[in-house]
VOZA-131259 format. One record per atom (N, C-alpha, C): atom name; x, y, z. Coordinates in steps of 0.02 Angstrom, whole numbers, always signed. Each point is the difference from the previous one (the first is absolute). Layout:
N
("CA" (X Y Z))
...
***
This chain:
192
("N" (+4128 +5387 +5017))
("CA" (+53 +26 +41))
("C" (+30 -59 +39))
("N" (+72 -1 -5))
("CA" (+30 -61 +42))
("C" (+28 +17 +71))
("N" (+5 -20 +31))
("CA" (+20 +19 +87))
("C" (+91 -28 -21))
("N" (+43 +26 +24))
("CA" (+60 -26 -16))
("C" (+45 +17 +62))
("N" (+8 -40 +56))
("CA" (+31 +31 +98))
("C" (-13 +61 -2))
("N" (-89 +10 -1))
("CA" (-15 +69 +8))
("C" (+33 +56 -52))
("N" (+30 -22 -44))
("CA" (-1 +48 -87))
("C" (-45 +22 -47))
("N" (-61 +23 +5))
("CA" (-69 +23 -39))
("C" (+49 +5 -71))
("N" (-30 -40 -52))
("CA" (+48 +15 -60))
("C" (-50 -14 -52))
("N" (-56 +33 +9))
("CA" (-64 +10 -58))
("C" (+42 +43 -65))
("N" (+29 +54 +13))
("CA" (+50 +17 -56))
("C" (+73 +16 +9))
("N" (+24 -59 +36))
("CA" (+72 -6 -8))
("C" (+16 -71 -33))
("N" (+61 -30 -21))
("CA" (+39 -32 +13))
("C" (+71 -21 +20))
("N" (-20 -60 +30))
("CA" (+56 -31 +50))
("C" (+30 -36 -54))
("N" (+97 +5 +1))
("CA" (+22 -29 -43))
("C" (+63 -41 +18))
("N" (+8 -53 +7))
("CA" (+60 -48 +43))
("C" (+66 +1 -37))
("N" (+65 +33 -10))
("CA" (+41 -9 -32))
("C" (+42 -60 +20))
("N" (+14 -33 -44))
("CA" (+76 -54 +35))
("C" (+39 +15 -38))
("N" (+57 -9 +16))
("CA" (+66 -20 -37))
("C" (+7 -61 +38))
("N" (+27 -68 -55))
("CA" (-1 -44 +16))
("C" (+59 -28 +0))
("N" (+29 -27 +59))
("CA" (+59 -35 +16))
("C" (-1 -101 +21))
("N" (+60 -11 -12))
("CA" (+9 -82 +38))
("C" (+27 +5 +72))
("N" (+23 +65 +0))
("CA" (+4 +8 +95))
("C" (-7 +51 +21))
("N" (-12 +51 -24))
("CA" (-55 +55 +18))
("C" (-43 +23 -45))
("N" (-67 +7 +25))
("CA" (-59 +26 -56))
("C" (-23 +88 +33))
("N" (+18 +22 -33))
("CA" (-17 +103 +54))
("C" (-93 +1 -60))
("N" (-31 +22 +54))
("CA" (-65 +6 -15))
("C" (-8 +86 +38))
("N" (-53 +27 -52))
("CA" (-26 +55 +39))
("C" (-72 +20 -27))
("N" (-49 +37 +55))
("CA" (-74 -13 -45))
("C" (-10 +66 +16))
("N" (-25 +46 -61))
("CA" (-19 +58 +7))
("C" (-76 +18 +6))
("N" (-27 +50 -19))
("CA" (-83 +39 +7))
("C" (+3 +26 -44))
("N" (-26 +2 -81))
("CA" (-11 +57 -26))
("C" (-71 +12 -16))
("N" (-6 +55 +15))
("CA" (-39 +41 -17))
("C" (-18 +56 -43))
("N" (-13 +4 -66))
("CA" (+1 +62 -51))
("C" (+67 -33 -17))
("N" (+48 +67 +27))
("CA" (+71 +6 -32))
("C" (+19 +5 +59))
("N" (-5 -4 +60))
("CA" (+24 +3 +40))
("C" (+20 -89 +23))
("N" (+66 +5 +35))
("CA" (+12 -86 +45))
("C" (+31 +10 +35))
("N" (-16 -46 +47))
("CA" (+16 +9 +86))
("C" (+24 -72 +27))
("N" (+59 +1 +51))
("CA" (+29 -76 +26))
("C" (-60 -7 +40))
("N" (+14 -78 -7))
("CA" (-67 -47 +27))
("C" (+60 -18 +68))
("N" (+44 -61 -23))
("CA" (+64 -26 +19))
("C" (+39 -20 -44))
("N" (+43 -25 +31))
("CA" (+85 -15 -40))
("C" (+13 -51 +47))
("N" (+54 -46 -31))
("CA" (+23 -62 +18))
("C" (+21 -49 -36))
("N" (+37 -46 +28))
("CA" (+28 -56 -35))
("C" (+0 -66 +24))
("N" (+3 -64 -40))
("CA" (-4 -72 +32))
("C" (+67 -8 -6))
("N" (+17 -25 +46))
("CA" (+71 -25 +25))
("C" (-11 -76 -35))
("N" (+60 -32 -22))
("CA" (-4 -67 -5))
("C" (+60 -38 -6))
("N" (+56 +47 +29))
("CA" (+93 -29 -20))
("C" (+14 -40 +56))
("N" (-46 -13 +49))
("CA" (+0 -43 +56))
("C" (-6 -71 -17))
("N" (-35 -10 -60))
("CA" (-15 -61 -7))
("C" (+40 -30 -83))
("N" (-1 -49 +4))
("CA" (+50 -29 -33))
("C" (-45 -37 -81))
("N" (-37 -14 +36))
("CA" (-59 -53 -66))
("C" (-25 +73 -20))
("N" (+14 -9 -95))
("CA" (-23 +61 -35))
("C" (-88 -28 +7))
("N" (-17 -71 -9))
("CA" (-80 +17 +8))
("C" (-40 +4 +75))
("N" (+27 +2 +44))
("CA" (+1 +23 +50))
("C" (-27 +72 -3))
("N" (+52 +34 -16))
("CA" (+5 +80 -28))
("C" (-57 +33 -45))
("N" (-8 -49 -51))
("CA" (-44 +33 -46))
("C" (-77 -31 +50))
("N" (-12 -22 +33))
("CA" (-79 -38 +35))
("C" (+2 +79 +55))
("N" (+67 +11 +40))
("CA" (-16 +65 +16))
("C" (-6 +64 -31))
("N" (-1 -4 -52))
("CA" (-13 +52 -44))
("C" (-74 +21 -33))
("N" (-15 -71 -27))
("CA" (-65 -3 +14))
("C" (-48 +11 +56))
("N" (+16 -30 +58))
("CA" (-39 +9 +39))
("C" (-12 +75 +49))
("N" (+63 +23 -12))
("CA" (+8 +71 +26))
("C" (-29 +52 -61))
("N" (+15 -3 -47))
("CA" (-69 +45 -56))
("C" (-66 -9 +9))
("N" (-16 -68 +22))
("CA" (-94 -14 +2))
("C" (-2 +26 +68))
("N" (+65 +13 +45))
("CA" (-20 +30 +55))
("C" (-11 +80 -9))
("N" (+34 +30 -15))
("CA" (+5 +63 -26))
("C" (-69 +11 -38))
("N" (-25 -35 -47))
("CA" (-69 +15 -44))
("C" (-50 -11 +51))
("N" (-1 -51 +37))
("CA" (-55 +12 +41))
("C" (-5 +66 +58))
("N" (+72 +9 +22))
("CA" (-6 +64 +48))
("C" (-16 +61 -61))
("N" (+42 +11 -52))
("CA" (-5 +60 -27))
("C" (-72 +3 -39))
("N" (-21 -63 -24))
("CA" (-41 -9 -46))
("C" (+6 +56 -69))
("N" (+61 -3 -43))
("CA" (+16 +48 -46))
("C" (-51 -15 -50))
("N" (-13 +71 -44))
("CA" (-29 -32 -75))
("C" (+17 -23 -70))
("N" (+71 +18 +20))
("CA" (+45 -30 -42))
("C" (+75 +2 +35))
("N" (+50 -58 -40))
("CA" (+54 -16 +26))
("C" (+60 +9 -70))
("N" (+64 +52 +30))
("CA" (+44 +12 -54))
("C" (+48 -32 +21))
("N" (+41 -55 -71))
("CA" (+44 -5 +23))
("C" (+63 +23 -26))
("N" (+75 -22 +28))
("CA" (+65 +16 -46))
("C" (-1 -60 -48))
("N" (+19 -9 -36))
("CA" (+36 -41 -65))
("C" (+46 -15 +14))
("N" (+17 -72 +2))
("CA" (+91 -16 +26))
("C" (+34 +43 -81))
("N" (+42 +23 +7))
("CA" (+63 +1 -59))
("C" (+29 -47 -26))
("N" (+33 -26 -56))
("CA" (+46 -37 -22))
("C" (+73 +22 +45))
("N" (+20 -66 +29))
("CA" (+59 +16 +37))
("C" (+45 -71 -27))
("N" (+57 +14 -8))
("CA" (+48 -37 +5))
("C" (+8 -74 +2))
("N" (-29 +1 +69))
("CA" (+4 -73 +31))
("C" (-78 -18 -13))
("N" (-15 -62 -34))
("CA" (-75 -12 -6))
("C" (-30 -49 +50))
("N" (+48 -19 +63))
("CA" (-51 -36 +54))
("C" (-11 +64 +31))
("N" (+24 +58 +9))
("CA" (-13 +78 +24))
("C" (-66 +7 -35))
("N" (-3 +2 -36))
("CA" (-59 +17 -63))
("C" (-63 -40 +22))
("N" (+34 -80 +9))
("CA" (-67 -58 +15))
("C" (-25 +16 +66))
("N" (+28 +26 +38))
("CA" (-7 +1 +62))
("C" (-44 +85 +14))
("N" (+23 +31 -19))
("CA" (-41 +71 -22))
("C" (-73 -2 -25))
("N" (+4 -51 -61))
("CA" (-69 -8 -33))
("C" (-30 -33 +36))
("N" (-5 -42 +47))
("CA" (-27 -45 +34))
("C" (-32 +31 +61))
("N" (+57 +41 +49))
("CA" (-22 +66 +26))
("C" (-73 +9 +5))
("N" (+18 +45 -70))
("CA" (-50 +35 -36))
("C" (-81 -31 -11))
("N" (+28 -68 -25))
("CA" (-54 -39 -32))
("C" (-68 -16 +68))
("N" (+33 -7 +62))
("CA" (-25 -16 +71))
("C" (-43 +79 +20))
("N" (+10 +55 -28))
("CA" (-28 +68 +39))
("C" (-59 -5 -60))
("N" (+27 -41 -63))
("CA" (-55 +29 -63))
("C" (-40 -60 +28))
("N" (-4 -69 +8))
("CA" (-31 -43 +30))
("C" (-63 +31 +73))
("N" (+27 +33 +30))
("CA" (-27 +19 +47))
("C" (-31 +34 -8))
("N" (+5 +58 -45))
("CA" (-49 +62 -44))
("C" (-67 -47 -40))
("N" (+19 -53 -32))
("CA" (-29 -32 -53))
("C" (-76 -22 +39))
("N" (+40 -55 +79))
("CA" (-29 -20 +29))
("C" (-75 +38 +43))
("N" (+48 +44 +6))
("CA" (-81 +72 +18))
("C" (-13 +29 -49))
("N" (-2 -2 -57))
("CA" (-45 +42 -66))
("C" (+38 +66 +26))
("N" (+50 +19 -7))
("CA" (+3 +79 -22))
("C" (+45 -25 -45))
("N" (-19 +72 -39))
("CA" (+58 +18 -68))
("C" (+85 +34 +9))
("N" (+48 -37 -55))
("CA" (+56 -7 +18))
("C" (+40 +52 -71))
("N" (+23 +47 +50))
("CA" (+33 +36 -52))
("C" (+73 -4 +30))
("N" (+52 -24 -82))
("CA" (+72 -2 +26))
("C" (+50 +62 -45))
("N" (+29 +11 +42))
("CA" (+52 +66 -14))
("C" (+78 -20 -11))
("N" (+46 +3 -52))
("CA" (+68 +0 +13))
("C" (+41 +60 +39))
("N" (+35 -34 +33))
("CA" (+33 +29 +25))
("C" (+28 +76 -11))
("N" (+13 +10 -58))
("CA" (+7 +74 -50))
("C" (-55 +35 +42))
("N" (-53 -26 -63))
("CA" (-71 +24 +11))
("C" (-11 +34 +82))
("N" (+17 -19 +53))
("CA" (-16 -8 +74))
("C" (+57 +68 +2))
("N" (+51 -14 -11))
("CA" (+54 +63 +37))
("C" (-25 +49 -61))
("N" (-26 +0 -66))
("CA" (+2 +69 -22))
("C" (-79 +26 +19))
("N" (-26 -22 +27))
("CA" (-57 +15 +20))
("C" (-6 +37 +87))
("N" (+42 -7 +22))
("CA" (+12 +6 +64))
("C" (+53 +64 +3))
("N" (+43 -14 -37))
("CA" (+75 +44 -1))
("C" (-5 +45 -59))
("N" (-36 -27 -62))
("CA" (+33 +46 -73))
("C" (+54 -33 -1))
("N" (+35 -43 -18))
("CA" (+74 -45 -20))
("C" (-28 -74 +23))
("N" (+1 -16 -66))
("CA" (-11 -96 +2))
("C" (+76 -5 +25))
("N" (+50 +16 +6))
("CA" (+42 -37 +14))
("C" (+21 +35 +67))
("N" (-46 +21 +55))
("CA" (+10 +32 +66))
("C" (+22 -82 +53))
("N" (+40 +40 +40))
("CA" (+15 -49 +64))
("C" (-45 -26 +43))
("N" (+7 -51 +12))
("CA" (-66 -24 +71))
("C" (+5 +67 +62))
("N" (+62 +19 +1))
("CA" (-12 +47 +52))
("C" (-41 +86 -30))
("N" (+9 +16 -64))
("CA" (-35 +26 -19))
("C" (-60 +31 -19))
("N" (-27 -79 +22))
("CA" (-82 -22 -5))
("C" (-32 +6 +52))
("N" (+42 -25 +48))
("CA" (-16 +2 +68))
("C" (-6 +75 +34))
("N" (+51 +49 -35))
("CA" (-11 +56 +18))
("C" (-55 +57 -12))
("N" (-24 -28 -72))
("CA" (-64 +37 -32))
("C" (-42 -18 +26))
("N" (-25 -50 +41))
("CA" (-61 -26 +37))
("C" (-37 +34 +33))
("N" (+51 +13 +50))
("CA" (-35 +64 +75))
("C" (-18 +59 -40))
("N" (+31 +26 -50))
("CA" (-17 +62 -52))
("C" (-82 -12 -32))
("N" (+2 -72 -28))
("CA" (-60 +19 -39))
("C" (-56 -40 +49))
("N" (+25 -15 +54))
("CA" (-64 -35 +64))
("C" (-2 +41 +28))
("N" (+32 +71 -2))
("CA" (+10 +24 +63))
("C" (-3 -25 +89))
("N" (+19 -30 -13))
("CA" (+15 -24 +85))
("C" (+70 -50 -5))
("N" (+30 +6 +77))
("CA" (+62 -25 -20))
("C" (+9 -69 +15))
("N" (+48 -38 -32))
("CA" (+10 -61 -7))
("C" (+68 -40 +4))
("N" (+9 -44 +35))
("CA" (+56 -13 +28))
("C" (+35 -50 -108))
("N" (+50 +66 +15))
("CA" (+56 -15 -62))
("C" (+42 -49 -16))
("N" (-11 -24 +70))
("CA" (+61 -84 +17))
("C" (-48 -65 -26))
("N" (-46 +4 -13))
("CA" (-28 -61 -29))
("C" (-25 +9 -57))
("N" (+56 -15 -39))
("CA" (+11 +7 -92))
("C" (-35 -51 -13))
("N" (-11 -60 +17))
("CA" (-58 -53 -30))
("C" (-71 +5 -2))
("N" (-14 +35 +75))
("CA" (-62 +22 +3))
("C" (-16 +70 -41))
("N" (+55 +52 +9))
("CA" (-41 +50 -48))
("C" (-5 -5 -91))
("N" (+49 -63 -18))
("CA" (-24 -16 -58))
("C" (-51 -41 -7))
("N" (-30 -12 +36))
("CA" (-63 -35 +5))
("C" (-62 +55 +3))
("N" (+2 +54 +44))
("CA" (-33 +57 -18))
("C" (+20 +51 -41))
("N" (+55 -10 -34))
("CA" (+19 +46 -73))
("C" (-51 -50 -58))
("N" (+2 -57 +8))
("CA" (-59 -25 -67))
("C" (-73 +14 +12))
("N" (-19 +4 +68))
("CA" (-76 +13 +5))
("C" (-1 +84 -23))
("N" (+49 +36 +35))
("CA" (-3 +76 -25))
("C" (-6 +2 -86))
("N" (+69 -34 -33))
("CA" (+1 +13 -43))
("C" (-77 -47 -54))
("N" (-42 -36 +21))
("CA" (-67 -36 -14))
("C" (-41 +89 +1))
("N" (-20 +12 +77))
("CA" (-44 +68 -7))
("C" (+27 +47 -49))
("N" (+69 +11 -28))
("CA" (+6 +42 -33))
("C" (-25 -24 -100))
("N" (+1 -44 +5))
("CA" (+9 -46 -71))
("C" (-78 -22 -5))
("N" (-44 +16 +42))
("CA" (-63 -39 -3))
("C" (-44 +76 -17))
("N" (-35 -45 -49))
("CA" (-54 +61 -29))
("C" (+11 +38 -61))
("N" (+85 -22 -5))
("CA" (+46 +34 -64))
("C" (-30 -54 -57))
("N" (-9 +39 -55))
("CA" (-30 -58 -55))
("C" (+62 -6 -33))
("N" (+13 -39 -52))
("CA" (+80 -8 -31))
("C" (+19 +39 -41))
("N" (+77 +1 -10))
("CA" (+4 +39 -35))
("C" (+2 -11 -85))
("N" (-4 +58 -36))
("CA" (-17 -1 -65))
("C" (+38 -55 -33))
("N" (-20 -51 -22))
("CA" (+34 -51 -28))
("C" (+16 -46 +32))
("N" (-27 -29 +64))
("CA" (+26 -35 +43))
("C" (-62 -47 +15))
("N" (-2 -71 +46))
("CA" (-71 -24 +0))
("C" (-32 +32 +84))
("N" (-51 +19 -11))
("CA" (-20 +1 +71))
("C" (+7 -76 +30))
("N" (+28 +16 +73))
("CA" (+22 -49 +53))
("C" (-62 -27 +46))
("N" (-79 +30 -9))
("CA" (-36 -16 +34))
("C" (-70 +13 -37))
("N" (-57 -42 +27))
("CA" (-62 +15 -49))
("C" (-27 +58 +11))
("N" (+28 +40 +66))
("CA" (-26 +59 +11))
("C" (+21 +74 -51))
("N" (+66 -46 -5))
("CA" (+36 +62 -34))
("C" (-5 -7 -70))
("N" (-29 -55 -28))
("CA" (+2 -28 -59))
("C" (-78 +43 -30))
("N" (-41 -21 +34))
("CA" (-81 +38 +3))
("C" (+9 +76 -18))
("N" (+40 +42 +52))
("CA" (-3 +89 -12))
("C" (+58 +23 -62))
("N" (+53 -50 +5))
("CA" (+34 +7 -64))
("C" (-61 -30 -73))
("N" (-24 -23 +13))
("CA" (-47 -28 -63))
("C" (-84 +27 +17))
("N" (-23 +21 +23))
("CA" (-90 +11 +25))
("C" (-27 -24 -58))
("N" (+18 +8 -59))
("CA" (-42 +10 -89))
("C" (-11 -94 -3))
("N" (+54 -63 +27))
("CA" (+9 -37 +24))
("C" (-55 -51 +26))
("N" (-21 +26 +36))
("CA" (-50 -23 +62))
("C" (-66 -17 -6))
("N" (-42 -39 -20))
("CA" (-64 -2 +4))
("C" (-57 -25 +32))
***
């Protein structure tokens, strides 16, 4: 049994969502339990103040190993940058990214990443739903309410939501399982 700021989580888990940005990163960490999940917190790292992108990405890092040590999650989901347009957008996205998976790496938990689709049809039913959309299904399936004006941060807890919902699911027929857990109950005959 792990002690987690007084969280008894012998059969829960704690799960850290990010969506990962070059000047805002929205993070949110849920509780699940069974089938049930519950807000931990919500929030985001600011970083449009500062000008040096590695500047930016050292606070990015260092604010996730902050977050893992307060939340101490057992696993960490992230978003997937998209293919966009502009590819220093892209470099700068993956890099982001690369600093929260660094920080996951660095404390041994396991890293599951979600596209963007994946995240709003999991949350909404429509991969192609609005950030404000997402934001609105939240308080519905957390039941408790949640401030709607911080679209960075609740896509940061739309990937941990949409993680509890996607975790435990083995793959689908024809598809590869995404994890050894899911790979094992999709295969048991497998295993020896």
């Amino acid at each position: 049994m792990k002690d987690t700021n007084n969280f008894l989580v012998s059969s829960k888990k704690i799960i850290l969502g990010i969506d990962p940005g070059s000047n805002i990163t929205g993070y949110g960490v849920v509780i699940k339990e069974k089938k049930k999940v519950s807000l931990v917190t919500i929030g985001h790292i600011h970083m449009e103040k500062y000008d040096d992108h590695y500047d930016k990405l050292s606070r990015i890092f260092h604010r996730v190993k902050e977050l893992i040590a307060t939340y101490q999650p057992h696993e960490i989901a992230l978003e997937a940058p998209i293919y966009a347009q502009n590819i220093q957008s892209m470099l700068k996205l993956g890099r982001a990214q690369g600093m929260s998976i660094a920080a996951a790496l660095n404390s041994h938990i396991p890293i599951f990443e979600y596209s963007p689709k994946s995240v709003k049809k999991s949350v909404t039913g429509n991969g192609n739903a609005s950030k404000e959309s997402v934001a609105s299904m939240l308080p519905h399936i957390l039941n408790t309410p949640i401030d709607k004006d911080q679209l960075d941060a609740t896509d940061g807890l739309a990937v941990a939501v949409c993680h509890h919902f996607q975790s435990g699911r083995s793959a689908a027929p024809g598809k590869k399982a995404n994890t050894w857990q899911a790979f094992i109950k999709e295969h048991p005959d497998r295993v020896k």
